[in-house]
C-alpha positions as CSV (number, residue, x, y, z in Angstrom):
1,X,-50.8,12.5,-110.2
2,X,-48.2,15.1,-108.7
3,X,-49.3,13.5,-105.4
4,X,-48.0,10.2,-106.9
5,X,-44.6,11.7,-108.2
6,X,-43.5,13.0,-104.5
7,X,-44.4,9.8,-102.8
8,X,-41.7,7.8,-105.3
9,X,-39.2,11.0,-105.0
10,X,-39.5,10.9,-101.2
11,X,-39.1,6.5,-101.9
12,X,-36.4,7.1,-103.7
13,X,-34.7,9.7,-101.7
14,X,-35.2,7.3,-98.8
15,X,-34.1,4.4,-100.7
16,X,-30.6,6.0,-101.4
17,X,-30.3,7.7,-97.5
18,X,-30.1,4.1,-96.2
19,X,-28.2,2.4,-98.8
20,X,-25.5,5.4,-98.3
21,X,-25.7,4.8,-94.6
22,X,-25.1,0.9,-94.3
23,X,-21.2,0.8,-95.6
24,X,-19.2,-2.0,-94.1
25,X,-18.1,-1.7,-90.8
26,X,-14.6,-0.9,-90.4
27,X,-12.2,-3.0,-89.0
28,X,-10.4,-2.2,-86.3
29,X,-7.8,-5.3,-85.8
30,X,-4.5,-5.6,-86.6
31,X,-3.2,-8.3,-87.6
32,X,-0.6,-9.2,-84.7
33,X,-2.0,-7.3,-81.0
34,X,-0.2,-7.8,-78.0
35,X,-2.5,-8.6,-75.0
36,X,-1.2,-8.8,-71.2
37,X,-3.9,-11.5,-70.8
38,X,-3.5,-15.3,-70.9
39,X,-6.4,-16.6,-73.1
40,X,-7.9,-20.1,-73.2
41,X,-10.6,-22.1,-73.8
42,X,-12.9,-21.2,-71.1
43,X,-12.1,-17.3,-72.1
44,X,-13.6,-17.9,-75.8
45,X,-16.5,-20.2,-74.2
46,X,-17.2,-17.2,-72.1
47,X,-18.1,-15.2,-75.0
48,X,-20.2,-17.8,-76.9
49,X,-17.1,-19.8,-78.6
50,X,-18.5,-23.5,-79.0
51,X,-15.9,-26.5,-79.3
52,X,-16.6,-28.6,-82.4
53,X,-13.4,-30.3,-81.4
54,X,-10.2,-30.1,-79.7
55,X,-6.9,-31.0,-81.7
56,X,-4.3,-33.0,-80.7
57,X,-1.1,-30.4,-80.6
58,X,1.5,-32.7,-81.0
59,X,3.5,-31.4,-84.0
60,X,2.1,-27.7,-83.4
61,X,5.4,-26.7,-82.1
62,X,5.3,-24.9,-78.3
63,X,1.1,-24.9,-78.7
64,X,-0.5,-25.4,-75.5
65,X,-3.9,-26.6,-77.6
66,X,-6.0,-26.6,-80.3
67,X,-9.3,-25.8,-81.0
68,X,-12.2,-26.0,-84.2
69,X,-15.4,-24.4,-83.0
70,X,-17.7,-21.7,-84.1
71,X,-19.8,-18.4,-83.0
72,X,-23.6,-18.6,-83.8
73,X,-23.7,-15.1,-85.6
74,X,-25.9,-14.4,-88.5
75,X,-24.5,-16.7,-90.4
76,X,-22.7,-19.2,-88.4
77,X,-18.7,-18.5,-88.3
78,X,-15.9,-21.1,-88.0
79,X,-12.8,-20.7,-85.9
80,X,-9.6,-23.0,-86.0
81,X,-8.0,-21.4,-82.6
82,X,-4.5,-22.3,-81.2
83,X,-3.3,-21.3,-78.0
84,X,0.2,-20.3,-76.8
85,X,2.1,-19.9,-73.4
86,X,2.8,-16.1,-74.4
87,X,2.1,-13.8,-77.2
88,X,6.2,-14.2,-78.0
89,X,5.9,-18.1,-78.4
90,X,2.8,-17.4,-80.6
91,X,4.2,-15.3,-82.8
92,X,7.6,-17.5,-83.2
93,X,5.8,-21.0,-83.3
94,X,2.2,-20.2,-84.2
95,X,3.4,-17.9,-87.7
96,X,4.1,-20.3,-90.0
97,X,1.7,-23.0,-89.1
98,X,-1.0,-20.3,-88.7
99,X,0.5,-19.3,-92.6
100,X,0.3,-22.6,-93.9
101,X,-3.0,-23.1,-93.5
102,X,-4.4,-19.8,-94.7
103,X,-4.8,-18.0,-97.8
104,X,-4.6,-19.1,-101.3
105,X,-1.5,-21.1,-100.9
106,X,-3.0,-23.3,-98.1
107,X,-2.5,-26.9,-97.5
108,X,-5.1,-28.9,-97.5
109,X,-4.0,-32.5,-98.0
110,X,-3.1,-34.1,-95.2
111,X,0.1,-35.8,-96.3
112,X,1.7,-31.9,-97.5
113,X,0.7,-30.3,-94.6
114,X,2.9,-29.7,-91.7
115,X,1.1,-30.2,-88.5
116,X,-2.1,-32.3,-90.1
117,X,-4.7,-32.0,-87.2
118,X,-8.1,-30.4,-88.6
119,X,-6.8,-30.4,-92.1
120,X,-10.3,-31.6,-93.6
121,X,-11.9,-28.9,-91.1
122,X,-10.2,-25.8,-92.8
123,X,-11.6,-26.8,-96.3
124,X,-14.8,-25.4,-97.9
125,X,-17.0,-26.7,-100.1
126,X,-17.9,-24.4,-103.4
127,X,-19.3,-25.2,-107.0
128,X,-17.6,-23.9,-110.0
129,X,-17.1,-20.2,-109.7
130,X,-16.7,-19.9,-113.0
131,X,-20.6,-20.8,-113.7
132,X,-20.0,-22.9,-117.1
133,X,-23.0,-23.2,-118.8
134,X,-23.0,-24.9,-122.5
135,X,-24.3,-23.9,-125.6
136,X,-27.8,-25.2,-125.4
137,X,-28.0,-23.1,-122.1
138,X,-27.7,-25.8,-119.5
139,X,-25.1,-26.1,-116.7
140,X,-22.0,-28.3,-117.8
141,X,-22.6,-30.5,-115.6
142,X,-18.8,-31.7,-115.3
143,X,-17.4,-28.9,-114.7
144,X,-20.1,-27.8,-111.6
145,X,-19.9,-30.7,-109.3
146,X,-18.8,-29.4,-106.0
147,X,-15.3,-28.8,-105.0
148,X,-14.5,-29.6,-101.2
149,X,-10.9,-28.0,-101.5
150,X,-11.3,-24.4,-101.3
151,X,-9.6,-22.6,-98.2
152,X,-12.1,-21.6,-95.3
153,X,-9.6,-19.7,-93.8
154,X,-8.4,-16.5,-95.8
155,X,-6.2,-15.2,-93.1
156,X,-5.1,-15.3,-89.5
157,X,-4.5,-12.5,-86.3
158,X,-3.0,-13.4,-83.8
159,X,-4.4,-11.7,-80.9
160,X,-2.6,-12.3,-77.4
161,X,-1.5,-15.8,-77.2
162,X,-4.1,-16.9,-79.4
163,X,-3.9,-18.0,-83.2
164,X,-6.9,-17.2,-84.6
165,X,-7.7,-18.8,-88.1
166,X,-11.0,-17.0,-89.0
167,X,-13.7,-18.4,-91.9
168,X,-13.9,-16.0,-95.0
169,X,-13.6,-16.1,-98.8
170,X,-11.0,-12.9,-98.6
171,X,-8.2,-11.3,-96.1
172,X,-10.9,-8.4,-95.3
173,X,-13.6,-10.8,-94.3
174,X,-11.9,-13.2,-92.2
175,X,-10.0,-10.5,-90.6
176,X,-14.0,-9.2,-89.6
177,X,-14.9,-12.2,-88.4
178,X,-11.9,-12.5,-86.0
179,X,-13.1,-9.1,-84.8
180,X,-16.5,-10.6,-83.6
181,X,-14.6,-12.5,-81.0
182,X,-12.1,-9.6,-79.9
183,X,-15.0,-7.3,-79.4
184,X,-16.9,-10.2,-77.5
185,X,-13.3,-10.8,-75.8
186,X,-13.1,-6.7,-74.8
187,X,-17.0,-6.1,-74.0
């Protein structure tokens, strides 16, 4: 029996060492970084970036092009990623676009939106997050049909001359996924 009680004290004690020891990792972007280097395309292909489709730019004032694409990570992440002539015309004309089309404000219906290239592409699909269920126990059935207009992008860097609109339900997790690519971008 006491040989029973130290091998759950040592499972516990284990248990609670790696839960301790596997806290989020930190993130180490900002949201605007200046960068001497001229990205493009073939820069984020370099490091794994794959082109779901390139945008037409006209309307994205001074942008040099567009891109919606993703990183296979575990999970999948989805980019919207506009490039600049300079990290000066990216902050001026890439802000409020970049702004627009982020966060809990965001436009997503084409005919309010500003520039309307990849519109549909920066919504996500979600249930109800409020998880109605009616008195008899069963899911209300009205209320859980899937909602195609929730944001997919939470936030935005701009990194360089880039525009980066990264995938995430919050500031925090969008901001980490923008730092998969400026790590694979700096390796």
């Amino acid at each position: 029996m006491k040989v029973f009680k130290k091998i759950i004290l040592y499972s516990i004690l284990l248990i609670s060492i790696v839960a301790c020891s596997s806290e989020p990792e930190e993130i180490l972007i900002d949201k605007i970084t200046p960068s001497d280097i001229i990205f493009s395309y073939e820069s984020l292909s370099a490091v794994g970036f794959k082109k779901s489709r390139e945008y037409k730019v006209e309307g994205l004032t001074n942008a040099v092009s567009a891109y919606y694409g993703f990183v296979k990570e575990n999970p999948e992440v989805d980019y919207e990623i506009r490039f600049y002539k300079s990290h000066s015309d990216a902050i001026e004309f890439g802000t409020s676009f970049a702004e627009e089309r982020t966060g809990e404000d965001a436009v997503l219906k084409k005919d309010a939106a500003t520039w309307k290239e990849g519109v549909k592409d920066a919504r996500s699909c979600a249930g109800n997050p409020h998880g109605t269920v009616s008195k008899g126990g069963t899911a209300n059935i009205a209320h859980d049909i899937q909602n195609c207009m929730h944001v997919k992008y939470a936030d935005y860097i701009i990194y360089g001359n880039m525009v980066m609109l990264c995938a995430g339900w919050e500031s925090e997790g969008s901001f980490r996924n923008c730092q998969i690519i400026i790590n694979k971008l700096n390796e």
